[in-house]
C-alpha positions in Angstrom: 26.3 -5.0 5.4 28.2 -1.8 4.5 27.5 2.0 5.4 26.3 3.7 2.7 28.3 5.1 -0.7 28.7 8.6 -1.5 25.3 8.0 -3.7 23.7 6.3 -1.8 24.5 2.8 -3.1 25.6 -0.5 -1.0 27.4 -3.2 -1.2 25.2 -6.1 -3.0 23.7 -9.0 -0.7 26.5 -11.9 -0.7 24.4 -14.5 -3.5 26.4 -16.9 -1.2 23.7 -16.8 1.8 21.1 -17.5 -0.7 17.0 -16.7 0.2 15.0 -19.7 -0.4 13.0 -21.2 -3.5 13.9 -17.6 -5.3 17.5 -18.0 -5.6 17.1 -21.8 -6.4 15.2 -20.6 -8.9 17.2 -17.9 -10.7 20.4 -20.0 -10.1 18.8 -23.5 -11.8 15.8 -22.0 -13.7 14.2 -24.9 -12.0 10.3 -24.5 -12.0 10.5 -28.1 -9.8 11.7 -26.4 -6.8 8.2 -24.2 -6.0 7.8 -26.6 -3.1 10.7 -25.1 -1.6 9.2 -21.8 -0.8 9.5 -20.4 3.2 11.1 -18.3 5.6 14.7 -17.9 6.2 15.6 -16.3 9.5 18.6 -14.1 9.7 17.7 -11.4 12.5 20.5 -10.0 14.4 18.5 -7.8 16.6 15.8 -8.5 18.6 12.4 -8.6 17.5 10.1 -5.3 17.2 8.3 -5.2 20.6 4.2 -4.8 19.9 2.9 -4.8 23.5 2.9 -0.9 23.8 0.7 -0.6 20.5 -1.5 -3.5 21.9 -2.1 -1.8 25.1 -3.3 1.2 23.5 -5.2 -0.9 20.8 -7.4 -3.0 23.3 -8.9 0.5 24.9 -10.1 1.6 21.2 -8.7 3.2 18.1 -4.8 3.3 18.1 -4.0 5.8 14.7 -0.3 4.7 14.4 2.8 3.3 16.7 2.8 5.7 20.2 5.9 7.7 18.3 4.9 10.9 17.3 7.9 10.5 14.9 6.5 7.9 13.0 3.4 8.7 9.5 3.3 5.8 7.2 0.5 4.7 4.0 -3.3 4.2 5.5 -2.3 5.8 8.6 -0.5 3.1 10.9 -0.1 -0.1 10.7 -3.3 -1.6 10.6 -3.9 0.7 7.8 -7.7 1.7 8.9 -7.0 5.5 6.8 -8.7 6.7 9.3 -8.9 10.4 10.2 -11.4 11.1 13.1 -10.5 14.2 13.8 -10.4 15.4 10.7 -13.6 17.4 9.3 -14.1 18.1 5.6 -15.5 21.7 4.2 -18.8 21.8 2.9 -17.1 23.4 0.1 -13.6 23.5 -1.8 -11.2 24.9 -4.4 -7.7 24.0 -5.4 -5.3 26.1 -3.8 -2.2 24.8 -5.3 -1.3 21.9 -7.9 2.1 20.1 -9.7 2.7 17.3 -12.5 4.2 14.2 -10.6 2.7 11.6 -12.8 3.7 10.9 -16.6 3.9 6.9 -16.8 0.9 4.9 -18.5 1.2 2.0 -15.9 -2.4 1.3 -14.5 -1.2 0.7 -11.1 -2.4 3.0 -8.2 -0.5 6.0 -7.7 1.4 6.6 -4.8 -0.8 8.7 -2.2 1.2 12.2 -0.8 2.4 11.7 2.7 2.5 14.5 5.0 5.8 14.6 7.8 4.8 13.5 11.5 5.0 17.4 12.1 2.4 18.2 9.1 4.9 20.9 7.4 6.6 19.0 4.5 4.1 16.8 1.9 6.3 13.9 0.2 4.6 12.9 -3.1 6.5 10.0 -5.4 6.0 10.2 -8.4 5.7 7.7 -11.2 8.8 9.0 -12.7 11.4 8.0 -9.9 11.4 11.7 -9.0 10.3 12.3 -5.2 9.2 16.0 -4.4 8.6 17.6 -1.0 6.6 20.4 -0.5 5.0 22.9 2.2 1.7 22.7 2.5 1.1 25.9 0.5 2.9 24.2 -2.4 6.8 25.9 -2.3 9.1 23.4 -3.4 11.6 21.9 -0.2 13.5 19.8 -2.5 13.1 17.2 -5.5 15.1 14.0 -5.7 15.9 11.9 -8.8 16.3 8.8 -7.8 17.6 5.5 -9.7 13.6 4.5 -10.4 13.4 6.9 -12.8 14.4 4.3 -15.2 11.7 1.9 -14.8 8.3 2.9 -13.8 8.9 4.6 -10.7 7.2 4.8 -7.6 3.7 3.6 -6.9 4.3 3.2 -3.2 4.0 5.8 -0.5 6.8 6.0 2.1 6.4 5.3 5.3 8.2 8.1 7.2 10.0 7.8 10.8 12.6 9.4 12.5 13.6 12.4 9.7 13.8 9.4 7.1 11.3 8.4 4.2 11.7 5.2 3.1 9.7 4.3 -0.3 10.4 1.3 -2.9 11.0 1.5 -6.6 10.0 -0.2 -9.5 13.3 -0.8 -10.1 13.4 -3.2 -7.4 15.5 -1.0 -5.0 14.6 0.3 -1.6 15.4 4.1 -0.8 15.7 5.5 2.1 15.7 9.7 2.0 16.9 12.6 4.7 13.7 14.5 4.6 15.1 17.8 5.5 18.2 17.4 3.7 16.5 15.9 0.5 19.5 13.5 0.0 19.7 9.7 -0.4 20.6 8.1 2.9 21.0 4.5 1.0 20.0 2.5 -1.8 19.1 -1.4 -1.2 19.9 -3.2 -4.9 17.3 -5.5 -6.1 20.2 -8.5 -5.6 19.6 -8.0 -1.7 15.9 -8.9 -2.4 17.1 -12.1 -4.3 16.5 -10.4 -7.5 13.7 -8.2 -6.9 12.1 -6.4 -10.1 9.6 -4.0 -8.2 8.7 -2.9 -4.7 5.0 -1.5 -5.1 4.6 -2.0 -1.6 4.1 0.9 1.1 6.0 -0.3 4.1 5.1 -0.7 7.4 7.3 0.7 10.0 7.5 -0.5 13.9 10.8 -0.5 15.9 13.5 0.0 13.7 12.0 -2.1 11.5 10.2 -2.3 7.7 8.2 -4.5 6.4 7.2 -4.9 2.4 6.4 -6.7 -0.1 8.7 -7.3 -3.4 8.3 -8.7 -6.7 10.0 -10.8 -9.4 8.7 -12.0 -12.4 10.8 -15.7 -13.3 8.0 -17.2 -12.4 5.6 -14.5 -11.0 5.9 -14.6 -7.4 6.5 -12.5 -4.5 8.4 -12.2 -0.9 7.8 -10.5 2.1 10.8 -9.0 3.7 12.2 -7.3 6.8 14.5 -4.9 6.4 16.9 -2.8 9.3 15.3 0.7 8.9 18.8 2.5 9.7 21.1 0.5 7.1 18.9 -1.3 4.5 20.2 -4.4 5.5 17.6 -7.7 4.8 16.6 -9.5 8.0 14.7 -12.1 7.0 12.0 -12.7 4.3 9.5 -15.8 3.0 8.9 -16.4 -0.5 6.1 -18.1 -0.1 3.7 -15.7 -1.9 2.7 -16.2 -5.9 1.5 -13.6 -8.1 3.8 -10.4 -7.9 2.1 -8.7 -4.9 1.1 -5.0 -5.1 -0.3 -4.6 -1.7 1.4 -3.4 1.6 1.3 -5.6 4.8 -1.3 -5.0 7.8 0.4 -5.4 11.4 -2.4 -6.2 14.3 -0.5 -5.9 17.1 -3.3 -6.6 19.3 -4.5 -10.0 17.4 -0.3 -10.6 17.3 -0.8 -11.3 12.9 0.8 -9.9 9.8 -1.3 -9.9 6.8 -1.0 -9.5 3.1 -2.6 -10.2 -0.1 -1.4 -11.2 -3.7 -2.0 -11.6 -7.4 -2.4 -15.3 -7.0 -5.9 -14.5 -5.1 -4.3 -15.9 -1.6 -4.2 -13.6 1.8 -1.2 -14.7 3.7 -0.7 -14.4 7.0 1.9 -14.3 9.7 2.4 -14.6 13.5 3.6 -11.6 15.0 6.5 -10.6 16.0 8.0 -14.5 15.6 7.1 -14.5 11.5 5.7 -18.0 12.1 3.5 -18.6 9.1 -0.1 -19.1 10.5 -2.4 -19.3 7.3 -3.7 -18.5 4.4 -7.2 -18.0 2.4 -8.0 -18.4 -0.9 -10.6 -16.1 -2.7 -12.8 -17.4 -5.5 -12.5 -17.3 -9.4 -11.3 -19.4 -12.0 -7.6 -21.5 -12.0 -5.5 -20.0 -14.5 -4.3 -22.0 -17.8 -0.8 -22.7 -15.8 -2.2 -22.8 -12.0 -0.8 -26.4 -11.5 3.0 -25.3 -12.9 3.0 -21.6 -11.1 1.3 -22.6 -7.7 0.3 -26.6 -7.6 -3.1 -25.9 -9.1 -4.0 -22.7 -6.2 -3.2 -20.1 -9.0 -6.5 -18.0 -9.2 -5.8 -15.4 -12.0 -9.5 -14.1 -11.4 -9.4 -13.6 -7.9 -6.3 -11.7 -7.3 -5.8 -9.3 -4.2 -4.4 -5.9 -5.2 -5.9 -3.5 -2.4 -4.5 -3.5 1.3 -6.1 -5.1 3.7 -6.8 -3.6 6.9 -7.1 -5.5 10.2 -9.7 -4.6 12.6 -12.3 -6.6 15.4 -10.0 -9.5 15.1 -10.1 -10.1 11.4 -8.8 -8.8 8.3 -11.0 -7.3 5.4 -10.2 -8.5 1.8 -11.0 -7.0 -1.6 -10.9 -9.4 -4.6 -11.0 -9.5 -8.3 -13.3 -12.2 -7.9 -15.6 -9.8 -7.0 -16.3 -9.9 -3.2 -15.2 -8.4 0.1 -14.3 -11.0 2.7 -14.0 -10.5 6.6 -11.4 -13.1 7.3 -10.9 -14.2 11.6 -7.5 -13.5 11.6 -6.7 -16.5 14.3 -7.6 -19.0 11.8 -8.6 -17.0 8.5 -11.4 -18.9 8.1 -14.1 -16.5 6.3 -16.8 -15.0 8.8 -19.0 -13.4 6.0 -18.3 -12.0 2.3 -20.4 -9.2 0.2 -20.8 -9.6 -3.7 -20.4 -6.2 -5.3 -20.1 -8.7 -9.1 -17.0 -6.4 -10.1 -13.9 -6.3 -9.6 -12.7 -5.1 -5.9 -9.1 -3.3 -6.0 -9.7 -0.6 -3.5 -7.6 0.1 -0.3 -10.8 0.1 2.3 -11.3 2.7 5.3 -12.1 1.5 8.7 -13.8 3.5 11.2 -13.7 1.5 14.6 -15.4 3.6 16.5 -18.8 3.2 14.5 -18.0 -0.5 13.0 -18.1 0.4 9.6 -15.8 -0.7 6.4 -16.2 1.0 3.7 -15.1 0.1 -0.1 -15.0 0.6 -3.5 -15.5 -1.5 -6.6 -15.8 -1.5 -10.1 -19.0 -1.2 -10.5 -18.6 2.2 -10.0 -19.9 2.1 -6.1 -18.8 3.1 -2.9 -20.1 0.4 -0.2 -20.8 1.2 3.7 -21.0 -2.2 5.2 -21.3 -3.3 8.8 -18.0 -4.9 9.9 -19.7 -7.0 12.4 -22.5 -8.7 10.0 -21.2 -7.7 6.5 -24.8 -6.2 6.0 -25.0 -2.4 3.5 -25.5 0.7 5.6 -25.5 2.7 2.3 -24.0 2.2 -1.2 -23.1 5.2 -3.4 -22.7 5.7 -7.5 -20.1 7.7 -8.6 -18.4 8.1 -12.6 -16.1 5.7 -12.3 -14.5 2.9 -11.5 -12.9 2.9 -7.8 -9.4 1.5 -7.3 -7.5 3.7 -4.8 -7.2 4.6 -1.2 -10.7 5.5 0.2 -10.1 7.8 3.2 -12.8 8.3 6.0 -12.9 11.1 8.4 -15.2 13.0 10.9 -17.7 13.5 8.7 -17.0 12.4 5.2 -15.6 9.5 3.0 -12.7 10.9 0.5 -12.8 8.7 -3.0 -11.0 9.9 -6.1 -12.9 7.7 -9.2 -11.6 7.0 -12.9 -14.1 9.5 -14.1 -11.1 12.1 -12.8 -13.0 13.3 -9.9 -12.4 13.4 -6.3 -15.5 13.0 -3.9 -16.5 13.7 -0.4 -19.0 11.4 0.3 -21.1 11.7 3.7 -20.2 9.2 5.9 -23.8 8.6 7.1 -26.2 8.4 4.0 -23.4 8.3 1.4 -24.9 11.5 -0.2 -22.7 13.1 -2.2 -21.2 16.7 -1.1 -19.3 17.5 -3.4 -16.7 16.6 -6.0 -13.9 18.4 -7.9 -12.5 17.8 -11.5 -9.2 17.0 -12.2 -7.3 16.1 -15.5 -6.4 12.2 -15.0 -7.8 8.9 -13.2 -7.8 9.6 -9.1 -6.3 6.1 -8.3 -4.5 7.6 -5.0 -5.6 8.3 -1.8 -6.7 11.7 -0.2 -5.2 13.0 2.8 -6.8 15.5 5.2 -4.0 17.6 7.0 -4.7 20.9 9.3 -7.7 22.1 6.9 -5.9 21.1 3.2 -6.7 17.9 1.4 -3.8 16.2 -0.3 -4.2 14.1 -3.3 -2.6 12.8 -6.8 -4.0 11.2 -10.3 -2.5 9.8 -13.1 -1.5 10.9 -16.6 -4.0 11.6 -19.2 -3.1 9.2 -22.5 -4.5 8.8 -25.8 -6.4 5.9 -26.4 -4.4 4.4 -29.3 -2.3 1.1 -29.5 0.6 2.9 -28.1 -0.7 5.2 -25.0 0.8 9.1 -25.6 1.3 11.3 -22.7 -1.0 14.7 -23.2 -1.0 16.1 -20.2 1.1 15.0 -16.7 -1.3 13.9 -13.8 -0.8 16.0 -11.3 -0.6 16.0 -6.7 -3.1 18.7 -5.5 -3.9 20.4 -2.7 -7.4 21.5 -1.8 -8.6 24.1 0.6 -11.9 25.3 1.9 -13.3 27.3 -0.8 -14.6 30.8 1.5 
């Protein structure tokens, strides 16, 4: 591929090399050639090197890759969101806030992202604009950005090096100069066969990303890897159905890739080689055109739109179907599920050190379960439903809830220690940084036939209320 233009644009993929089933498929229209989904393999570098990371894993709890340069979405690659040495006040105020939100999509929102170094907060907003911020609020910079004509960002980047890199909803991959605040380059959605969103939050290790993209001709999804330092596609399988939402898990240790979709299915991948290993199917009804979109395996009830972190060898699965699998992640056969009876779209928190998942439904619950046994250490009720990032730390579990509230939950008992009112649905995740809480919330609409912006949601930053 090409270096970068002067904005940040590059040189569209060569439709000659072609990417599988999808590029049958948007050259022939052909709904005939789903059998041809799969990997294509077109690295020219070696492949990311995970024995460092699994030598750390295999003493305990490994936060994120050994570089210190390196903060990415759920705190590292096996996205546990997992802050241990992070304590919350018994009591808070908001010390600083700014609109970032104004779109009506329902999707999660993008959760802020502090810098390795803790000094500058990213937050992408849902308008294509991307602000960074010190964490007393001053403004670093603010980047329009060519998402700003669809429906923005609903990622969070994945930061490494002095570089965020964050997908659009305009099928594009950005990659940003975080001091600088200037586009470094632009991926089009041609380079990812026609991509028409990247709500994915990539994973970073070695030089390399890896995400998930969507396309919508028929509704279906790829994962991709992508050279961190020019944009340019390495390789990618379009196996996956259902225009995927969440952001791959890398176990180093257990040497798997992981991902769920729309079509209910967790896929899952050999790592580093990308060999496919296997894939589960959560429960739920067939949808009216399972046998044209995915030979009959098309479960529109069960779909997978929360992250799924890995952890004790297996992977821990949210569904629409309404249950929470633990999945062995050598086999992905399922080791034990737990029925909440609504729908499951949370990202889960992991706390290794105590064995302990914890997740939220729709049925307006926060669950502590056993990640050994699947049994309930605690459950907790709070207004709303529960879709976004839960967060746990030293001593609490961080949950924002559709009743526009964000909670600190006690990560023993699940007692409630406090919450704070905010304007819009808290769909992100909250993000404890030297003594401030980070967090963001949708827009408020009205409830009419066509949704009207009355107020923008807005990132906030909490601190302990003295």
């Amino acid at each position: 591929m090409g270096d970068a233009g002067t904005d940040g644009s590059r040189p569209e993929w060569d439709a000659r090399t072609g990417f599988g089933r999808r590029r049958f498929l948007c050259g022939a229209g052909a709904i005939g050639a789903i059998g041809l989904g799969g990997a294509t393999q077109r690295w020219h570098r070696p492949k990311p090197d995970c024995r460092s990371l699994a030598a750390e894993a295999s003493g305990g709890y490994a936060p994120q890759p050994p570089d210190e340069a390196v903060s990415m979405f759920r705190r590292g690659l096996r996205r546990y969101g997992y802050y241990p040495e992070a304590t919350v006040p018994s009591a808070v105020r908001v010390d600083w806030s700014i609109p970032v939100n104004r779109r009506s999509h329902t999707a999660a929102k993008s959760t802020p992202r502090p810098t390795p170094d803790g000094e500058t907060i990213l937050v992408a907003g849902d308008t294509g604009l991307i602000h960074a911020l010190s964490p007393t609020g001053e403004r670093r910079w603010r980047l329009e950005t060519g998402a700003a004509r669809s429906l923005g960002f609903h990622g969070t980047p994945a930061i490494a090096h002095g570089t965020a890199y964050v997908g659009g909803y305009d099928g594009a991959l950005y990659a940003v100069d975080v001091d600088a605040g200037s586009l470094r380059w632009r991926t089009s959605p041609a380079e990812f066969g026609g991509a028409i969103a990247i709500g994915s939050s990539p994973a970073y290790l070695d030089g390399v990303l890896y995400l998930l993209a969507e396309y919508n001709d028929p509704p279906s999804g790829a994962l991709w890897a992508v050279d961190a330092a020019t944009g340019t596609p390495l390789w990618s399988d379009d196996r996956l159905w259902g225009m995927p939402h969440p952001s791959p898990a890398i176990d180093c240790e257990a040497g798997r890739l992981v991902a769920g979709s729309n079509d209910g299915v967790v896929y899952c991948w050999e790592f580093p080689s990308l060999e496919f290993a296997w894939s589960f199917q959560a429960g739920g009804p067939a949808g009216p055109d399972g046998d044209a979109q995915a030979g009959g395996a098309f479960r529109l009830g069960a779909e997978i739109k929360g992250t799924i972190p890995t952890y004790d060898g297996a992977a821990f699965v949210g569904s629409w179907d309404g249950r929470f699998y633990r999945l062995d992640l050598a086999d992905g056969s399922e080791e034990w599920s737990f029925e909440t009876g609504r729908v499951i779209m949370s990202n889960p928190a992991v706390d290794p050190e105590a064995g302990v998942v914890y997740v939220g439904s729709d049925d307006n619950r926060v669950y502590a379960l056993d990640a050994a046994t699947g049994e309930e250490r605690w459950s907790a009720l709070v207004g709303g439903r529960v879709i976004g990032s839960l967060t746990a730390t030293a001593d609490s579990i961080l949950v924002g809830s559709y009743d526009a509230h964000l909670y600190a939950l006690d990560r023993a008992t699940g007692t409630r220690r406090w919450r704070v009112q905010n304007r819009g649905h808290v769909t992100g995740g909250a993000i404890p940084r030297d003594g401030r809480i980070y967090y963001a919330e949708r827009g408020v609409f009205s409830n009419g036939e066509e949704p009207v912006l009355e107020e923008p949601g807005h990132a906030y930053c909490l601190v302990e209320d003295e």
